[in-house]
C-alpha positions in Angstrom: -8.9 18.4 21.7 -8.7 14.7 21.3 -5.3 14.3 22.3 -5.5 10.2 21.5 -5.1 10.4 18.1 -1.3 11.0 16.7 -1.5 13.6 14.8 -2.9 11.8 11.4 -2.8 13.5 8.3 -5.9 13.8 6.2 -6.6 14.8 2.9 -10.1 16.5 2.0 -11.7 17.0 -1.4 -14.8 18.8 -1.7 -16.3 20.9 -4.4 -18.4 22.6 -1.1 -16.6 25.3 0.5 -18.6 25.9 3.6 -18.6 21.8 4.1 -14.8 22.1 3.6 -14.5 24.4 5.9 -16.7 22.9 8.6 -15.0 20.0 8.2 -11.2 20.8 8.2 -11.8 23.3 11.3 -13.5 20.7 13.2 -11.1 17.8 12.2 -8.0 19.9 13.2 -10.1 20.2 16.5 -10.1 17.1 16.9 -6.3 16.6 16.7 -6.0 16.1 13.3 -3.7 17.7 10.2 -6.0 18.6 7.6 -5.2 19.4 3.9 -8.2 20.6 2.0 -8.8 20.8 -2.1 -11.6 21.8 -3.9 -11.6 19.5 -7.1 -9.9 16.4 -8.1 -7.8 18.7 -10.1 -6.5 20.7 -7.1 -5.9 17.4 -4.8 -4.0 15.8 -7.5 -1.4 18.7 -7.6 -1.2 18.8 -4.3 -0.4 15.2 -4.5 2.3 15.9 -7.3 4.1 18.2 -4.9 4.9 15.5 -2.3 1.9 15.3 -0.2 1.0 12.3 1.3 -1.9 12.1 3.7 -2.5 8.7 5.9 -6.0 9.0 4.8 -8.0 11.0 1.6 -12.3 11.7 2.0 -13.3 12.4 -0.9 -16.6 13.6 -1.9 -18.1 11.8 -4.9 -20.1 14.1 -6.6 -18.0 17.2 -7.8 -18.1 19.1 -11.0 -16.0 17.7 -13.9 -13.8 15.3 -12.6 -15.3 12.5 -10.0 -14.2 11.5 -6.7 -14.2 7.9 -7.6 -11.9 8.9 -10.8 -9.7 10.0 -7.9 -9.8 7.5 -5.8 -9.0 5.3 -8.5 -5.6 6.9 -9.0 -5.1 6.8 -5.3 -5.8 3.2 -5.1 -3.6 2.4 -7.9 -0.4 4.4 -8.2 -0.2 6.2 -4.6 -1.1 3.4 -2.4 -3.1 6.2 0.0 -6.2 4.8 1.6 -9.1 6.7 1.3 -13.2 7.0 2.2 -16.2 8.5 0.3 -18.9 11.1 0.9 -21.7 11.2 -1.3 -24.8 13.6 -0.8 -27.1 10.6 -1.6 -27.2 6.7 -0.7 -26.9 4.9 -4.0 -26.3 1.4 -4.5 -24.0 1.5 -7.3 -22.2 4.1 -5.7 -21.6 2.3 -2.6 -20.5 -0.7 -5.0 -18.5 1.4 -7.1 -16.7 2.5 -4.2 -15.6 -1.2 -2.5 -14.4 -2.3 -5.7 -11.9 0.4 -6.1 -10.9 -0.1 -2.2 -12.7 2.4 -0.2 -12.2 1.8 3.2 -15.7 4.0 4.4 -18.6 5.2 2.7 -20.9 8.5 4.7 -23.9 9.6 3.2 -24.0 13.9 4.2 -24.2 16.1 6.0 -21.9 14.5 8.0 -20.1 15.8 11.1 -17.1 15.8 12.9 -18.3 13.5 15.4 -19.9 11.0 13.1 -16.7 11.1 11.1 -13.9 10.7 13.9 -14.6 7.4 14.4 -15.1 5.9 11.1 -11.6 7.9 10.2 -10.4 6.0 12.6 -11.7 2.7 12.0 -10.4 3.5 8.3 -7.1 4.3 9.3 -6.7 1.1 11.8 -7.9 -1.0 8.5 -5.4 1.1 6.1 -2.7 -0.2 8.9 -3.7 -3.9 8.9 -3.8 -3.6 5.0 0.0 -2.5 4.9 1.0 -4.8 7.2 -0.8 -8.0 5.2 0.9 -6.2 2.3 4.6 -6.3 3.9 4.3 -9.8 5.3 3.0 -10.8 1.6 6.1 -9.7 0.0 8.3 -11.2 2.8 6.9 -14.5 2.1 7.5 -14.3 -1.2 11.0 -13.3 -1.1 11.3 -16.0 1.3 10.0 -18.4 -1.2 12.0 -17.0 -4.0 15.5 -17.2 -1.7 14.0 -21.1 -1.2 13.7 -21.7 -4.5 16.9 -19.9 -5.6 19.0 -22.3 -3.3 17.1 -24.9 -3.9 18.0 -24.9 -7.8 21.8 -24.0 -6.3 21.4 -27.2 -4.3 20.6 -29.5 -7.4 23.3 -28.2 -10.0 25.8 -28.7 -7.4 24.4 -32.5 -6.9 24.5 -33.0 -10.7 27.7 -31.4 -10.9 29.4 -32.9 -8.2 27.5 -35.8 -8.0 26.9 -35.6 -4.2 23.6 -36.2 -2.3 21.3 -33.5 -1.7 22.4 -32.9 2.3 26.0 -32.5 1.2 25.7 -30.6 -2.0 23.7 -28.2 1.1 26.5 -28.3 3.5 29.2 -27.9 0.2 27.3 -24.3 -0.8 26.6 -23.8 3.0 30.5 -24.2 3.8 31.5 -22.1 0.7 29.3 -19.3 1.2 31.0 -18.5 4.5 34.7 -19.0 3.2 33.7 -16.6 0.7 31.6 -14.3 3.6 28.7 -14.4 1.3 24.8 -14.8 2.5 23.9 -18.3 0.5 21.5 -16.8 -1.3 23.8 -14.6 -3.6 26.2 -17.8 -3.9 22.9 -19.7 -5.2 21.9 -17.0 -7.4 25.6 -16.7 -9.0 25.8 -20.5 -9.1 22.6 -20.6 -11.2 23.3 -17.7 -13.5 26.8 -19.6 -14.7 25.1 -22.9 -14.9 22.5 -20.7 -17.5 25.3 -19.2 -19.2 26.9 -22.3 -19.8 24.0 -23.5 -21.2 23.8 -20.7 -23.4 27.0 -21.9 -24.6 25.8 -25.5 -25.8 
């Protein structure tokens, strides 16, 4: 057992039931919790009951319902990273796939060592993705508690008719009289001067 990899969880969908079960035995080998479904049907309740695996492979060819039309849903509303076996290469296919986010693509019959490491180079992109995703929303909150005092800043210079390094130091100075981060100050300071616009 590959004892370097912690414990990831993976989600399988096949319509195959010998290649599921090749698989799954010889990913658990290989350190690995495996969850296993037979149609997009199956994986999708198994989804609706809490599941949430670090990584989905998804075969693309099933009966019915397609593994891109899950994959869809798993880029869109669960946020889970997921890959893509198909039987056959096919150019549209492998395009269809990186434009709804894929992260890997293996033509079959695949095995378990052929597929450990591009799980694994799926799941160390998955990672960097989240993390580009967290830093992007921390910027932008930064930017919006920027702009939020900034606006604070400029009613209390037109208000008290004060330069823009002391209407700063004013806010600044009642913020922590009042034990208050400046941002909610700013916000509250903007929402009266709206409201007393409103009233014009």
């Amino acid at each position: 057992m590959n004892t370097n990899i912690n414990k990831h969880s993976l989600l399988l969908v096949d319509d195959d039931r010998v290649v599921l079960a090749i698989l799954a035995l010889g990913l658990s080998r290989a350190g690995y919790t495996v969850s296993t479904a037979e149609s997009v049907d199956e994986a999708e309740a198994l989804l609706a009951s809490g599941e949430r695996p670090h990584l989905a492979i998804l075969d693309v060819n099933m009966p019915g319902r397609s593994g891109l039309e899950l994959a869809e849903r798993l880029c869109s509303f669960d946020r889970i990273p997921f890959m893509l076996l198909t039987a056959y290469s096919d150019h549209d296919i492998v395009e269809q796939a990186a434009a709804c986010g894929a992260l890997g693509y293996l033509v079959k019959p695949v095995d378990t060592r052929q597929l450990v490491p591009t799980i694994e180079a799926a799941l160390a992109r998955a990672t960097e993705l989240q993390s580009l995703r967290v830093t992007g929303q921390q910027l932008q909150n930064a930017l919006d508690t920027e702009r939020e005092i900034s606006v604070a800043i400029g009613i209390t210079m037109v208000q008290y008719r004060l330069g823009r390094k002391a209407a700063f130091e004013l806010l600044r100075k009642t913020a922590r009289s009042q034990r208050r981060k400046l941002t909610e100050l700013a916000i509250d300071i903007i929402k009266a001067s709206e409201t007393l616009n409103l009233g014009e």
